[in-house]
N, C-alpha and C positions, 0 to 999 in steps of 0.2 A: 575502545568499544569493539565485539564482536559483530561486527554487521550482520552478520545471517543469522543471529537470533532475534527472534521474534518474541519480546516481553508477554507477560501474561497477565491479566487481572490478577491485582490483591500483592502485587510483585513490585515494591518501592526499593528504589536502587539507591541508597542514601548518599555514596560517596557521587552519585549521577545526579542527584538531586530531580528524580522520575515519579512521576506517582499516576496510576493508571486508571482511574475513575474517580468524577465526581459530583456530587448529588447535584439534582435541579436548584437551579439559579447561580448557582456557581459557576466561575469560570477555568478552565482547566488549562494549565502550564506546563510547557514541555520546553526542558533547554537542556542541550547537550554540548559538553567541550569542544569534541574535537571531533567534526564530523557533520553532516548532515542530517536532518531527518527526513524519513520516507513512508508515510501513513501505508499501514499495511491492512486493517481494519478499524471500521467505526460502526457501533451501534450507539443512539440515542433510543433508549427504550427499557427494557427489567425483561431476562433472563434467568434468575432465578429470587428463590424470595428472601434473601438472605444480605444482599448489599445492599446498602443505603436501606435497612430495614429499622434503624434505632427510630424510636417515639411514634413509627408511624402505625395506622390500624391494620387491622389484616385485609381488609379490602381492599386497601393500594396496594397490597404486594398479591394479591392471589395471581394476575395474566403473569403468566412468564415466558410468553408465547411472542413479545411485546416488540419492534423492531421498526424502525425509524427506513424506510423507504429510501429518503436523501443524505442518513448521514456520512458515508463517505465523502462524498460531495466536498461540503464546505471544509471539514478539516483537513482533507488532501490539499484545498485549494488554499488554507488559509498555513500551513507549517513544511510542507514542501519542498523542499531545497533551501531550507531555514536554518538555525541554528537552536532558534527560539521561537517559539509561538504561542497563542491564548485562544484558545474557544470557549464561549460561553457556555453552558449546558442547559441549553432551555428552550423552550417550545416556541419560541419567538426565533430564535438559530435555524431548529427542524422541526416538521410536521411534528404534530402529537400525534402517535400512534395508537396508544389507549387512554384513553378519556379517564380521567380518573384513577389511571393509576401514577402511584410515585415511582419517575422516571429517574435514569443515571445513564451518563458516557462513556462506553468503555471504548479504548484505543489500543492498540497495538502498533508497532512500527518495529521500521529498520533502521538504524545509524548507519550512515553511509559514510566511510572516511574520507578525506581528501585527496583532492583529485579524480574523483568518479566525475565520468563525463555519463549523458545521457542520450537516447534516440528515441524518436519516436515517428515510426511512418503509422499512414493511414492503409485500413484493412485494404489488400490486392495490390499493395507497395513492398520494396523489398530495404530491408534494413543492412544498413552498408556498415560493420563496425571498423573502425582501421586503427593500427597504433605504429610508432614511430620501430626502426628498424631496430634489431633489438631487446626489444619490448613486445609481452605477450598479452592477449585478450585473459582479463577476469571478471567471469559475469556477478554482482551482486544480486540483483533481481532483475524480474520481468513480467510484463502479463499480457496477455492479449486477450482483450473484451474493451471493458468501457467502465471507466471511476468517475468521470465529471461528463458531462453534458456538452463544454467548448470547445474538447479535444476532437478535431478532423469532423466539425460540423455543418462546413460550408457547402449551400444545396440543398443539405438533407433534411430532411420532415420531420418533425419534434418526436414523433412517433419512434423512428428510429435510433434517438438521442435521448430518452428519459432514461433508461435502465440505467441505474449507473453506478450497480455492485455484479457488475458482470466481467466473471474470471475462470478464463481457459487453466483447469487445474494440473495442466502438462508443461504450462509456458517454462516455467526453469528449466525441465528437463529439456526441453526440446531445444530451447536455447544453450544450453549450457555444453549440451550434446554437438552442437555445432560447430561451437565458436570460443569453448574454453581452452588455453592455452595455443592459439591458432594467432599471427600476427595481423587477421584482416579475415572477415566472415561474413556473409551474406546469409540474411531470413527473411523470407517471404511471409508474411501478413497475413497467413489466410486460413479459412477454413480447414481446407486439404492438411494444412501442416498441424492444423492446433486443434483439430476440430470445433463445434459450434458452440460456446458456452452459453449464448443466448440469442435464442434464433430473431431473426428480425429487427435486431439491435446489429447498428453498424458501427464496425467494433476498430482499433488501433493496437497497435504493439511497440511496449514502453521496452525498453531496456537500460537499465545503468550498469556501466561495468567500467572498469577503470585497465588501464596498463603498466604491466609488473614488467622486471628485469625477468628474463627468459634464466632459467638454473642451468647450472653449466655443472657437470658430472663427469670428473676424471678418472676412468676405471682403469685398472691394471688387473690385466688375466696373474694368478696366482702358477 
């Protein structure tokens, strides 16, 4: 698997055996060989009026406006450092967002290879990565906001804890800026570094990255 590609709707990987939406009531299947998986997006809701449009009338497909509130949430929580997982697609899963119209799940993810280890401090904490002597930092992914509601919510007011598709749109770079090919890096959690992605929401920084053999380059002046 290429980890840092991010699948797309309508995008079935037949030798992967991946399929990336499916209508309501159905339950949606994710299994991957050799690797992890790492929900990169989830909507439970209609986007445009074109998927999952067979036999239906045009009244359930006109909102395309339509977006599930909590569906990160559960399928983060439910396929996650998995190999395999199952999410139902249905309004019994996640909120109904529009009443009446016919709904679908779409997903996206990372394959994370073997051996990726993971971190996760809470927002005004500093992220310590380390790897063996040797051995260099390779970041896979990262984010700093909020995807579930349990992650670093000890204390804090529900209020601060609902948001939970909140993503600082710099976290790779800024991470990867730090601490790629580097055998040990420190990132501080915070606003200052990442800016706000969502104010009043108290936020965490995930990062997976795994430890490569450092390249060794024999030059000889000509």
């Amino acid at each position: 698997f290429d980890f840092s590609t991010s699948l797309t709707l309508f995008q079935e990987m037949e030798s992967r055996g991946l399929l990336f939406f499916w209508i309501t009531d159905y339950f949606f299947y994710l299994h991957v060989e050799n690797g992890k998986i790492q929900i990169n997006t989830a909507n439970y809701g209609r986007t445009d009026k074109i998927i999952c449009s067979e036999g239906r009338p045009s009244e359930q497909l006109q909102n395309t406006n339509c977006y599930s509130p909590n569906a990160l949430a559960p399928v983060s929580k439910s396929c996650n450092g998995l190999e395999s997982c199952e999410v139902f697609a249905t309004h019994t899963v996640f909120t109904d967002p529009c009443f009446g119209i016919y709904k679908y799940l779409a997903i996206s993810y990372f394959c994370l290879p073997p051996g990726v280890r993971s971190s996760i401090v809470c927002e005004h904490e500093t992220s310590a990565l380390n790897c063996d002597d040797g051995t260099v930092i390779r970041i896979h992914s990262a984010n700093y906001g909020r995807t579930d509601s349990s992650t670093c919510c000890t204390g804090r007011p529900a209020s601060q804890l609902a948001k939970t598709d909140c993503y600082a749109l710099n976290s790779q770079t800024v991470v990867t800026s730090g601490c790629e090919g580097k055998n040990s890096c420190s990132i501080l959690a915070s606003n200052s570094v990442f800016s706000d992605p969502c104010v009043g929401t108290f936020k965490y920084l995930y990062i997976s990255y795994s430890c490569v053999s450092k390249c060794k380059c024999d030059c000889t002046e000509q």
